[in-house]
PDB file of the backbone (N, CA, C, O) and the ligand in Angstrom, with CONECT records:
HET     ZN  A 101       1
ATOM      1  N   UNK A   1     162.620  81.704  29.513  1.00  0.00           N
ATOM      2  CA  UNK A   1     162.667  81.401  30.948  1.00  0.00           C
ATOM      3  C   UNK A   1     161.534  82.114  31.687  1.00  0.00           C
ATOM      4  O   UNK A   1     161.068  83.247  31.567  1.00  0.00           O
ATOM      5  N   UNK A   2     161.319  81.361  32.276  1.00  0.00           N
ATOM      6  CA  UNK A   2     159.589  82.287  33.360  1.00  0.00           C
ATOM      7  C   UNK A   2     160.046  82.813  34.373  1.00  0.00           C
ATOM      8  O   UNK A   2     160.724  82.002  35.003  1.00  0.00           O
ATOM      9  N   UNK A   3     159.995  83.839  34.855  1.00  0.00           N
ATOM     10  CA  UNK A   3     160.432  84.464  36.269  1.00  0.00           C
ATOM     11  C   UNK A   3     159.136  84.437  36.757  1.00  0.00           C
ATOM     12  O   UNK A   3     158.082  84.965  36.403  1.00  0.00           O
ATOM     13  N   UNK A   4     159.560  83.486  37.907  1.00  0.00           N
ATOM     14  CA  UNK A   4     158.899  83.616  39.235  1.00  0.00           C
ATOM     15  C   UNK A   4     158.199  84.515  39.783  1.00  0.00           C
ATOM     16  O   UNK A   4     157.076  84.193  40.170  1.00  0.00           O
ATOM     17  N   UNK A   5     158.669  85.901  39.970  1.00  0.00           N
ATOM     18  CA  UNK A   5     158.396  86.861  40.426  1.00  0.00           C
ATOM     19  C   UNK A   5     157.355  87.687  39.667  1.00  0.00           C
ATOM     20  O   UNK A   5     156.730  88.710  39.947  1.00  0.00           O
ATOM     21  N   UNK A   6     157.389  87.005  38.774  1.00  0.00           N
ATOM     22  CA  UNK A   6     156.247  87.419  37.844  1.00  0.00           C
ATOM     23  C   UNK A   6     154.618  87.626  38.201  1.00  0.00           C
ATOM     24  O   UNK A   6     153.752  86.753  38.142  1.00  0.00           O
ATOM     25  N   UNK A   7     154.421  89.247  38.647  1.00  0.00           N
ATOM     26  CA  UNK A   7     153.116  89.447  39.082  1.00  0.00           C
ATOM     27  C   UNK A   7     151.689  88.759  38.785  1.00  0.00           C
ATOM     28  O   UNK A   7     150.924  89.477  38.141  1.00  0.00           O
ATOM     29  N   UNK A   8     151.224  87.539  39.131  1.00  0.00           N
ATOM     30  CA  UNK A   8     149.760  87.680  38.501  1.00  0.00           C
ATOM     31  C   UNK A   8     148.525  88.462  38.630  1.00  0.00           C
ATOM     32  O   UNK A   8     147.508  88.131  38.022  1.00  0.00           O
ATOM     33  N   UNK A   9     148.569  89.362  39.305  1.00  0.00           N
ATOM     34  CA  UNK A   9     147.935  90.546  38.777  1.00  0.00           C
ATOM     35  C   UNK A   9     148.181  91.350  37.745  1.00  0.00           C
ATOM     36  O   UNK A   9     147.307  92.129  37.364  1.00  0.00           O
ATOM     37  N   UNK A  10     149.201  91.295  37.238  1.00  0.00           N
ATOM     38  CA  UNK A  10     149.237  92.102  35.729  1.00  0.00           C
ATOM     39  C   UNK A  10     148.423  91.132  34.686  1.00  0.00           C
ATOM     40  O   UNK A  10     147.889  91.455  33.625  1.00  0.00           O
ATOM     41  N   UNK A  11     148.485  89.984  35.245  1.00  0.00           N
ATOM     42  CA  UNK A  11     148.001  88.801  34.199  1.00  0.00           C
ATOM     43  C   UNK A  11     146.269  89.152  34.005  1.00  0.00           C
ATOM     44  O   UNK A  11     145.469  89.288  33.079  1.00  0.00           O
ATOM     45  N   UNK A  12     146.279  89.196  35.483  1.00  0.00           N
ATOM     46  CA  UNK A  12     144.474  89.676  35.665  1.00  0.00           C
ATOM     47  C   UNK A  12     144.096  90.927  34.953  1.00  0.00           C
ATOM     48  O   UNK A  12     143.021  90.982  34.355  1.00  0.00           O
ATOM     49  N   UNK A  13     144.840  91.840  34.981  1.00  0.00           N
ATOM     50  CA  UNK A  13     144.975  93.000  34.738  1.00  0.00           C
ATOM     51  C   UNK A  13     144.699  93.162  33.394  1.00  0.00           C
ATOM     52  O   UNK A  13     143.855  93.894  32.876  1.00  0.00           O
ATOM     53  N   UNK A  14     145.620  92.286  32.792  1.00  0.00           N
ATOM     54  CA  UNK A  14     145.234  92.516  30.880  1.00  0.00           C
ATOM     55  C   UNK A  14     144.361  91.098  30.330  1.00  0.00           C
ATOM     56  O   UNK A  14     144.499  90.685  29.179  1.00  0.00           O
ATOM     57  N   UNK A  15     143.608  90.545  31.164  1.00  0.00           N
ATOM     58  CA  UNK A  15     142.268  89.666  31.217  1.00  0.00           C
ATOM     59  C   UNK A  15     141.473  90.826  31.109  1.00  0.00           C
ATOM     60  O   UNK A  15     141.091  91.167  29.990  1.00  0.00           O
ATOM     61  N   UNK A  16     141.145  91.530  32.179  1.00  0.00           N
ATOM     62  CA  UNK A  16     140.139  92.724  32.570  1.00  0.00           C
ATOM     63  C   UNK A  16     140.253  93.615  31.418  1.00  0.00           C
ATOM     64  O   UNK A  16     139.212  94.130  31.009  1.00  0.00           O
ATOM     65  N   UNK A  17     141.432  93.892  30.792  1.00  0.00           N
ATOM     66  CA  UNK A  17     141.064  94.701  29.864  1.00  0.00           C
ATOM     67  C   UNK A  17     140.381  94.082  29.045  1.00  0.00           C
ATOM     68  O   UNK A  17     139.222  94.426  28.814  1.00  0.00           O
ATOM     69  N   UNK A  18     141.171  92.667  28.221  1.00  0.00           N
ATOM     70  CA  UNK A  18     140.911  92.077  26.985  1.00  0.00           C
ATOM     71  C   UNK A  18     139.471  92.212  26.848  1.00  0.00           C
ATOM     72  O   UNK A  18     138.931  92.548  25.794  1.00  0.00           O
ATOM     73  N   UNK A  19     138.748  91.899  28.120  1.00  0.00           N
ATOM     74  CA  UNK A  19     137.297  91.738  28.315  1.00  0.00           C
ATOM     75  C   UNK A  19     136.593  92.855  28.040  1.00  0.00           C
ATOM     76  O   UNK A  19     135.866  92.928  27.050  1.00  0.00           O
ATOM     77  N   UNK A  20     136.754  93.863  28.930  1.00  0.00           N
ATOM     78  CA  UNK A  20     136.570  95.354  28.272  1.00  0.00           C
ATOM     79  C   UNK A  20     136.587  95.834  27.262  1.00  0.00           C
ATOM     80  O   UNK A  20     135.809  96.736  26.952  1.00  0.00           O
ATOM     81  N   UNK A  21     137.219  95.494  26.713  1.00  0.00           N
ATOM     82  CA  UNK A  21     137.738  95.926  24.863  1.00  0.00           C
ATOM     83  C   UNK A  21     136.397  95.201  24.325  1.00  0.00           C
ATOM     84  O   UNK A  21     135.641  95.777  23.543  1.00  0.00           O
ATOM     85  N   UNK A  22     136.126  93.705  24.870  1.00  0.00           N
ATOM     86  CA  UNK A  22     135.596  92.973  24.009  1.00  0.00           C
ATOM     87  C   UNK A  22     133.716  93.889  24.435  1.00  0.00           C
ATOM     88  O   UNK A  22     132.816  94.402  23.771  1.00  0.00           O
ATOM     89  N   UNK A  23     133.893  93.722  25.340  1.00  0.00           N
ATOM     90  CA  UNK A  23     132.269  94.669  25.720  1.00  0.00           C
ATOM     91  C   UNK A  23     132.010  95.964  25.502  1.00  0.00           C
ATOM     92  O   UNK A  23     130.980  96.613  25.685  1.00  0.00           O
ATOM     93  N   UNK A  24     133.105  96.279  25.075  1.00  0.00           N
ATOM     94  CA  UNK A  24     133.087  97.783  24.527  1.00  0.00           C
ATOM     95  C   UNK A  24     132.558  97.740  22.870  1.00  0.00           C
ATOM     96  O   UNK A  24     131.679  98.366  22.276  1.00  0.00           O
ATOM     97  N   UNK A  25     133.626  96.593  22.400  1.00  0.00           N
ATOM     98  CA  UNK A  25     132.434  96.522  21.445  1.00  0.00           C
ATOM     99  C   UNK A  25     130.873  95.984  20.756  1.00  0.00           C
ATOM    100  O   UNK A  25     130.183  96.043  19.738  1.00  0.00           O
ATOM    101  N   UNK A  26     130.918  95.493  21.991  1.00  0.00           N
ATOM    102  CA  UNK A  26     129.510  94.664  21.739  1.00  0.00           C
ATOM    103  C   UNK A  26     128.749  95.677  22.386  1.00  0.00           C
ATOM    104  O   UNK A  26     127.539  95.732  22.170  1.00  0.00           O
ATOM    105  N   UNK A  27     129.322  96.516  23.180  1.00  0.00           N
ATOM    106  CA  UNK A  27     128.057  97.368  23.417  1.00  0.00           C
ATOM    107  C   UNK A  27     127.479  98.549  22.519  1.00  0.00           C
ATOM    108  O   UNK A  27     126.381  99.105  22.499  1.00  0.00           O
ATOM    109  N   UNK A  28     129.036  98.767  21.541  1.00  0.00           N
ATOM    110  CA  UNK A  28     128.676  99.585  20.776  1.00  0.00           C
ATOM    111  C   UNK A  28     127.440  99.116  19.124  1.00  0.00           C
ATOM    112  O   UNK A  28     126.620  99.730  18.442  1.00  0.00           O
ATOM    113  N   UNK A  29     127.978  97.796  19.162  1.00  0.00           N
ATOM    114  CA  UNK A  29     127.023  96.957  18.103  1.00  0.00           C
ATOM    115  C   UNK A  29     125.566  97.110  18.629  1.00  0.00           C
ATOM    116  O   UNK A  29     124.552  97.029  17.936  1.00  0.00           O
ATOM    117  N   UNK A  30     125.630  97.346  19.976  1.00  0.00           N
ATOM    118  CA  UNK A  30     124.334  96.835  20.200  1.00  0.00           C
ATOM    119  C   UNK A  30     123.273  98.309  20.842  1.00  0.00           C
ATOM    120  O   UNK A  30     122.328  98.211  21.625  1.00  0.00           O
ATOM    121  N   UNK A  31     123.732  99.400  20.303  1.00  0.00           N
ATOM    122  CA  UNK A  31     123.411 100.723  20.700  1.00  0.00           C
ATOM    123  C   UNK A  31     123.549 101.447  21.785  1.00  0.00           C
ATOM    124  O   UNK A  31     122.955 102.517  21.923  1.00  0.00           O
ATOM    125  N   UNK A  32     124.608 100.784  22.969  1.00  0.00           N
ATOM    126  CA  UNK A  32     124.591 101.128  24.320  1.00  0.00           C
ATOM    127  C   UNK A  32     125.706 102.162  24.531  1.00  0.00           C
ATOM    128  O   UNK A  32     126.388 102.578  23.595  1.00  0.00           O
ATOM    129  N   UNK A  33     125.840 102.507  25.636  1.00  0.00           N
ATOM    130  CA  UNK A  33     126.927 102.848  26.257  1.00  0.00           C
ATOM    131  C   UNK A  33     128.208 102.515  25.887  1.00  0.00           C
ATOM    132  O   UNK A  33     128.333 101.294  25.786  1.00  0.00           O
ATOM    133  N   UNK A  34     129.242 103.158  25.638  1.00  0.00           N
ATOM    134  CA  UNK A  34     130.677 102.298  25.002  1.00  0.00           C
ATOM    135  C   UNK A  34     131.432 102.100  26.818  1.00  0.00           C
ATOM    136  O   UNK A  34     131.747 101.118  27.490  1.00  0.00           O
ATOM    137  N   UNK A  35     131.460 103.326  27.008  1.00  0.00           N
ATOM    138  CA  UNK A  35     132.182 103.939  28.167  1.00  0.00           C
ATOM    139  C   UNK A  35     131.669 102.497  29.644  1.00  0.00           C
ATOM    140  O   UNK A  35     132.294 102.062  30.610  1.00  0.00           O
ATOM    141  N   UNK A  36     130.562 102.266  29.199  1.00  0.00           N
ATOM    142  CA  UNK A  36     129.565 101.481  29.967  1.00  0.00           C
ATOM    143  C   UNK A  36     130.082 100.043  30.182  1.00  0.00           C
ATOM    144  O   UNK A  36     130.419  99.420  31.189  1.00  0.00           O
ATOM    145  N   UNK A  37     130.015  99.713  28.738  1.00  0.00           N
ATOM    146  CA  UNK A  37     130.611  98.601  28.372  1.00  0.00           C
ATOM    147  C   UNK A  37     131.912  97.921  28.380  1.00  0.00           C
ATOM    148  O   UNK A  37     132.283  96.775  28.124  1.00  0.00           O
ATOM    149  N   UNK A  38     132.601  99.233  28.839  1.00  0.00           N
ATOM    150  CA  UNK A  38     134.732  98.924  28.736  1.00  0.00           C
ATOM    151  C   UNK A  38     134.317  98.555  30.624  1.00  0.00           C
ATOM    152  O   UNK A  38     134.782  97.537  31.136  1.00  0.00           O
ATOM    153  N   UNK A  39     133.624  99.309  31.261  1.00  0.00           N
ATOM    154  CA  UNK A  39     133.951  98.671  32.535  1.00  0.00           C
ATOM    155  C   UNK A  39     132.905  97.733  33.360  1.00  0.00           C
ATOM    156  O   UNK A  39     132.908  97.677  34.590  1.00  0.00           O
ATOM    157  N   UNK A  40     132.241  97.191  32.740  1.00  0.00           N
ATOM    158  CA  UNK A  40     131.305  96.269  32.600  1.00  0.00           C
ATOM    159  C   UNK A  40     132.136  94.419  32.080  1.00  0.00           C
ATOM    160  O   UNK A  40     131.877  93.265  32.420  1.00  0.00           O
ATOM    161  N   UNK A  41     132.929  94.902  31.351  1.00  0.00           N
ATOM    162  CA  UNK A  41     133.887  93.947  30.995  1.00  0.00           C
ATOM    163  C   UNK A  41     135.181  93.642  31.822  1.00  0.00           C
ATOM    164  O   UNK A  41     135.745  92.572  32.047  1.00  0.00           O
ATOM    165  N   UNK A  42     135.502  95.062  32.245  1.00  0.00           N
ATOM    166  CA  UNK A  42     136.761  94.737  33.040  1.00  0.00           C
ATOM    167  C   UNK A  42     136.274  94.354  34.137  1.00  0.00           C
ATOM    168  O   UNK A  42     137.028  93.453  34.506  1.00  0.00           O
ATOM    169  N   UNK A  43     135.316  94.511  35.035  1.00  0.00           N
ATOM    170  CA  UNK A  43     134.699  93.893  36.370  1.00  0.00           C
ATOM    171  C   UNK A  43     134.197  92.915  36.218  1.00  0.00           C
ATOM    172  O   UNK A  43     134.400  92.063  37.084  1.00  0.00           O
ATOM    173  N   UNK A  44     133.441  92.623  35.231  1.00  0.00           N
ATOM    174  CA  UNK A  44     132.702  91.025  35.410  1.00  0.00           C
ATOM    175  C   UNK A  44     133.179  90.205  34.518  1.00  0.00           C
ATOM    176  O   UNK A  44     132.803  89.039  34.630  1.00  0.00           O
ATOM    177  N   UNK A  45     134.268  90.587  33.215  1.00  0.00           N
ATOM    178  CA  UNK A  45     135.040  89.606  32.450  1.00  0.00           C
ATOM    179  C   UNK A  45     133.581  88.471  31.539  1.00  0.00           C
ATOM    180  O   UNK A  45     132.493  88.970  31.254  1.00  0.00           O
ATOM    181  N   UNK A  46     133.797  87.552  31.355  1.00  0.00           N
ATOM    182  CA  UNK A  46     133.038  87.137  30.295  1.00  0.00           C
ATOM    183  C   UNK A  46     131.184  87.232  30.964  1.00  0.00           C
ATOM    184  O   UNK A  46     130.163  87.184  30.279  1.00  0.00           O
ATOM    185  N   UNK A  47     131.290  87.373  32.454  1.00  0.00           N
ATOM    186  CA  UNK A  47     129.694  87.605  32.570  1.00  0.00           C
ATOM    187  C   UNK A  47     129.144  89.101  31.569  1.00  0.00           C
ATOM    188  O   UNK A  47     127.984  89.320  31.219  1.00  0.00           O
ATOM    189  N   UNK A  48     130.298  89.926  31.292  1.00  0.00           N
ATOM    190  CA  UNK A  48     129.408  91.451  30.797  1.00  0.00           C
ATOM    191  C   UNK A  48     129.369  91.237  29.370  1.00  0.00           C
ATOM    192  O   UNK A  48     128.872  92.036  28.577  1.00  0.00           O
ATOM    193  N   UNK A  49     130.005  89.937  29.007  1.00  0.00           N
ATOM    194  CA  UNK A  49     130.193  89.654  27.050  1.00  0.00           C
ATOM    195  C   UNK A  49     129.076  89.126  27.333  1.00  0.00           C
ATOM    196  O   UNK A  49     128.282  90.012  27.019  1.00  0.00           O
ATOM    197  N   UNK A  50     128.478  88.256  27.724  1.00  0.00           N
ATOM    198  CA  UNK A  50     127.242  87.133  28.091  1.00  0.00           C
ATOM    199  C   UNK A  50     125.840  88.284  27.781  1.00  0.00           C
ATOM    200  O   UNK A  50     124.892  88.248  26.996  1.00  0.00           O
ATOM    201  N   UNK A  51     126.459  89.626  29.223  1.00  0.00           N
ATOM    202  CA  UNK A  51     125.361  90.248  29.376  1.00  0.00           C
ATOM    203  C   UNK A  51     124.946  91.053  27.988  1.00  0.00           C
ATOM    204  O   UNK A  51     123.785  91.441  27.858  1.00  0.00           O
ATOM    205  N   UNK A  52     125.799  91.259  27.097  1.00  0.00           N
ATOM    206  CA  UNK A  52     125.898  92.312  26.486  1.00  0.00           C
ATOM    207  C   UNK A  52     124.861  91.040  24.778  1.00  0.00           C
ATOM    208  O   UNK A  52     123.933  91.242  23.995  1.00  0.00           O
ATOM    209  N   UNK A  53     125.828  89.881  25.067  1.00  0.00           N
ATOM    210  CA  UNK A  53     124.947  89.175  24.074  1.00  0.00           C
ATOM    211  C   UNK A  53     123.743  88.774  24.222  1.00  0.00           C
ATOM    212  O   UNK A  53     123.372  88.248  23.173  1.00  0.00           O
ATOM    213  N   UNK A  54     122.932  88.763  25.024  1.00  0.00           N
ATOM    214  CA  UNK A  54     121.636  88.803  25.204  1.00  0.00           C
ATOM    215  C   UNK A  54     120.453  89.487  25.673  1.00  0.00           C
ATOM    216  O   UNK A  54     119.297  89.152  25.935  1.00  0.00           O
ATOM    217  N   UNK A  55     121.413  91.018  25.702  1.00  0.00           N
ATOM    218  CA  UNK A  55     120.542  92.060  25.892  1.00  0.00           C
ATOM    219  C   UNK A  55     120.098  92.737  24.477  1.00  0.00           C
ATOM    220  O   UNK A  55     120.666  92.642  23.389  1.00  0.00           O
ATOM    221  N   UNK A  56     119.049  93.367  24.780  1.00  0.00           N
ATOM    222  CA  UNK A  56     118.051  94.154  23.898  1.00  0.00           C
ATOM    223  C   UNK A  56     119.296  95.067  23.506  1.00  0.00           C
ATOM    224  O   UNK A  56     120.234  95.614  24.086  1.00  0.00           O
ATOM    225  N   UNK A  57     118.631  94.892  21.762  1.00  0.00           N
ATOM    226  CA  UNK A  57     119.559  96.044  21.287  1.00  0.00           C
ATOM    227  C   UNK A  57     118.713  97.799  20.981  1.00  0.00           C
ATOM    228  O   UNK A  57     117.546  98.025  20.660  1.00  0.00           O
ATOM    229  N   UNK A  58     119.482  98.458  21.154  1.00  0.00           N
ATOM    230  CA  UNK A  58     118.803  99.651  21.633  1.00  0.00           C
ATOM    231  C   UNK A  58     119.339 101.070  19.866  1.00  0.00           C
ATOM    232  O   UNK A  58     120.114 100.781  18.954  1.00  0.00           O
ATOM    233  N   UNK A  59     118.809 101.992  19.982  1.00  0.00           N
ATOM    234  CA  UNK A  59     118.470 103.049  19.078  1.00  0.00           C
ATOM    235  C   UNK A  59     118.818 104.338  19.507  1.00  0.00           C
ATOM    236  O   UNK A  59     118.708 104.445  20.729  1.00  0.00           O
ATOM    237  N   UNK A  60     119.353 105.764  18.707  1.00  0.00           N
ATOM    238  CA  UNK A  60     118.924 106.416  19.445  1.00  0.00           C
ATOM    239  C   UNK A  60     117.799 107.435  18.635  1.00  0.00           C
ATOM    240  O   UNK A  60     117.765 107.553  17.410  1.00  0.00           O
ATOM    241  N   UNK A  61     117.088 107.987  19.383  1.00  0.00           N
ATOM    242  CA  UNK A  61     116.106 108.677  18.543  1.00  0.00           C
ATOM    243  C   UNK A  61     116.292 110.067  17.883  1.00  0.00           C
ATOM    244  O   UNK A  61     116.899 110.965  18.465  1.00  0.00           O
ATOM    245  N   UNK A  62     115.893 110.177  16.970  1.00  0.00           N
ATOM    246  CA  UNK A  62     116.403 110.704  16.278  1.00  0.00           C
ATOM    247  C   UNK A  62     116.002 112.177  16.227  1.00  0.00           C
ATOM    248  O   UNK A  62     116.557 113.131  15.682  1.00  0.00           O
ATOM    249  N   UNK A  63     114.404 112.056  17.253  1.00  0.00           N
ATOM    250  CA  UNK A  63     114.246 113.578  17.766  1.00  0.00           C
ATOM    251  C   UNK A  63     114.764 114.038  18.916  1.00  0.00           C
ATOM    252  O   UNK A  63     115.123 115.193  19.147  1.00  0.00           O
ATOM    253  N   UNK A  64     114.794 113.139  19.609  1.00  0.00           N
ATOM    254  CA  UNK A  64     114.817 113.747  21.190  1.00  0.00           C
ATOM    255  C   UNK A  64     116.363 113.005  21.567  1.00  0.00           C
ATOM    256  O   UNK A  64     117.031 113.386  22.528  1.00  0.00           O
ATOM    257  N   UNK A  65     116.721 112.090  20.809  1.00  0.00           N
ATOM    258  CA  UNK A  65     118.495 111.732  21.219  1.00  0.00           C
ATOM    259  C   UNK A  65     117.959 111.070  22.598  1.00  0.00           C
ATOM    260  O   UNK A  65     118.274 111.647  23.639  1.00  0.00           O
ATOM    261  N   UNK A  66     117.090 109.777  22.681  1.00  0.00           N
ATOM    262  CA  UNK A  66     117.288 109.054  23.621  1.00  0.00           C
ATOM    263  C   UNK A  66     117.327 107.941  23.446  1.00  0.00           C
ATOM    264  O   UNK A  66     116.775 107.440  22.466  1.00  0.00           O
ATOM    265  N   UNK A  67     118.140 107.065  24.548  1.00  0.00           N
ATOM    266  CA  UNK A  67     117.855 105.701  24.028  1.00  0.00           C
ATOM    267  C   UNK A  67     116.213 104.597  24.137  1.00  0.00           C
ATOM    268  O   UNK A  67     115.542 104.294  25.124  1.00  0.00           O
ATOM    269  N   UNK A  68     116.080 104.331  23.022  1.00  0.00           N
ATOM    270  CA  UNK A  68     115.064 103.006  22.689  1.00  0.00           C
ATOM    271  C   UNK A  68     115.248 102.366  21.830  1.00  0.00           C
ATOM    272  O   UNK A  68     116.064 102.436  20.911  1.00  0.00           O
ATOM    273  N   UNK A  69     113.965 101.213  22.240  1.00  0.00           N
ATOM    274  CA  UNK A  69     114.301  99.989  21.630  1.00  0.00           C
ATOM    275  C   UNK A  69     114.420  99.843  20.282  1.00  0.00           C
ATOM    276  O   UNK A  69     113.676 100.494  19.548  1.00  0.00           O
ATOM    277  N   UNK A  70     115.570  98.786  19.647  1.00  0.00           N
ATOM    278  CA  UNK A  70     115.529  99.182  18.190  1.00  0.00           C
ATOM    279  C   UNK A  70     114.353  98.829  17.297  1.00  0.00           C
ATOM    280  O   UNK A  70     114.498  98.903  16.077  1.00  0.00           O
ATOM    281  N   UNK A  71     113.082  98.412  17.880  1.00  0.00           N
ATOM    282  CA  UNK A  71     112.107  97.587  17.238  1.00  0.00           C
ATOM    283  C   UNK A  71     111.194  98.698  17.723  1.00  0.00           C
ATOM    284  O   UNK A  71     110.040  98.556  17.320  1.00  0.00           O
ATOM    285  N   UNK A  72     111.405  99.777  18.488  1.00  0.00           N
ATOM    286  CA  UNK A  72     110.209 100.617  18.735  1.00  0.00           C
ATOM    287  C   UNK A  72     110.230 101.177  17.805  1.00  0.00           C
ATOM    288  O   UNK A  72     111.220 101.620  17.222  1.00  0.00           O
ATOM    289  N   UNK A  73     108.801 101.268  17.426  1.00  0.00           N
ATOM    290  CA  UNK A  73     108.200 102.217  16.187  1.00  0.00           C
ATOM    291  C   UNK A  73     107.566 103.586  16.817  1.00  0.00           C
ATOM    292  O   UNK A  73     106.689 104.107  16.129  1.00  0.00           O
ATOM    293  N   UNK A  74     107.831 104.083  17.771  1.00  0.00           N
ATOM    294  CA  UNK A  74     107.050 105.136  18.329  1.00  0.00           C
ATOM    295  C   UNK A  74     108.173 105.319  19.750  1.00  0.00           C
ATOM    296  O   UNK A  74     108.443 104.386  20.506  1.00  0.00           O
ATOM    297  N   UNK A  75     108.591 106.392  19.854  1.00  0.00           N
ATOM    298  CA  UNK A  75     109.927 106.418  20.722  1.00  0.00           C
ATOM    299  C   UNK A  75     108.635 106.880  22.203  1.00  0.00           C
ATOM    300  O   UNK A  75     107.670 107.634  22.328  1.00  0.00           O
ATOM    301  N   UNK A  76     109.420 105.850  23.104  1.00  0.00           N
ATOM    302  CA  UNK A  76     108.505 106.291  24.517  1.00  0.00           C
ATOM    303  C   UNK A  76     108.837 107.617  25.326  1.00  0.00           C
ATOM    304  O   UNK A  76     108.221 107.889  26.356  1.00  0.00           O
ATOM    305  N   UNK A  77     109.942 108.512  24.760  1.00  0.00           N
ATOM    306  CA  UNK A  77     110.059 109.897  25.214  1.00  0.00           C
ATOM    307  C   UNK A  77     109.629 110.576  24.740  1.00  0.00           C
ATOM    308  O   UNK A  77     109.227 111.438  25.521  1.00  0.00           O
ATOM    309  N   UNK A  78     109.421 110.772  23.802  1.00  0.00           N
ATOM    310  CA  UNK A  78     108.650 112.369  22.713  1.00  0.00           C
ATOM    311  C   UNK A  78     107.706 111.570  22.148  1.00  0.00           C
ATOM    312  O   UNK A  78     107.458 112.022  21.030  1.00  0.00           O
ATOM    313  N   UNK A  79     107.181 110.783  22.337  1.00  0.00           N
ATOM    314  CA  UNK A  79     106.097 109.747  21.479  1.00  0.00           C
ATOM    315  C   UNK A  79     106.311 110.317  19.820  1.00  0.00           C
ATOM    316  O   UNK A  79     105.271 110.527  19.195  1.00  0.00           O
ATOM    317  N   UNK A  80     106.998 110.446  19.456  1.00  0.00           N
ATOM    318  CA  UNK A  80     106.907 110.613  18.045  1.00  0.00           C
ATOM    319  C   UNK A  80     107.483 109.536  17.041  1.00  0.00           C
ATOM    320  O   UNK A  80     108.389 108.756  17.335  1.00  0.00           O
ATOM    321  N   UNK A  81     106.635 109.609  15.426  1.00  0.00           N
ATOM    322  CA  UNK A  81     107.067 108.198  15.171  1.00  0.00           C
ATOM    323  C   UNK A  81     108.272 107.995  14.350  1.00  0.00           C
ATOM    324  O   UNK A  81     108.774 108.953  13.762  1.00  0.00           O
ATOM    325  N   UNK A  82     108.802 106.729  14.265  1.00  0.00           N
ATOM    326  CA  UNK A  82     109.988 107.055  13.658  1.00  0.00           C
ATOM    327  C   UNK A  82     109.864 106.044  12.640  1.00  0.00           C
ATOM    328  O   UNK A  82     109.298 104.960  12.780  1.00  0.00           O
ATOM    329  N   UNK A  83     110.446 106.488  11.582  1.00  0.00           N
ATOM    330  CA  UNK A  83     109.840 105.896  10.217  1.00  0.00           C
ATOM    331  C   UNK A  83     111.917 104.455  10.430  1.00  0.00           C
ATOM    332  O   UNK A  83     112.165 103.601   9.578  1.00  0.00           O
TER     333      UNK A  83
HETATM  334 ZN    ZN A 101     112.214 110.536  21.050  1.00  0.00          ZN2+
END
């Protein structure tokens, strides 16, 4: 039986997560932010899965611990090279 009274904001509510969850892990596949990515999903819902699938995937370096690109051969913070 469906009750009526049945909030649809809780409905929204575990949309926003599902989404989150899902950009959380695509951001982690893709070298970013996790933390970034859970609320990137819950606010923009399938625009931050979209964003997350066609953004540059990123590295972190392995001297200086910053993020770059995973195709950089020469990190643009410590210019040093990375094999
Ligand atoms: Zn570096």
């Amino acid at each position: 039986m469906i009750d009526e009274s049945f909030p649809p904001l809780f409905i929204l509510i575990l949309f926003a997560i599902f989404w989150g969850v899902v950009c959380y892990y695509l951001a982690k596949r893709k070298g970013r932010k996790k933390g970034i990515g859970f609320i990137f999903g819950f606010i923009l819902g399938i625009i931050g899965v979209i964003y997350y699938l066609v953004v540059e995937k990123k590295k972190i370096c392995p001297f200086c611990k910053e993020r770059i690109s995973a195709e950089a051969l020469i990190c643009l913070h410590c210019r040093k090279e990375i094999t």
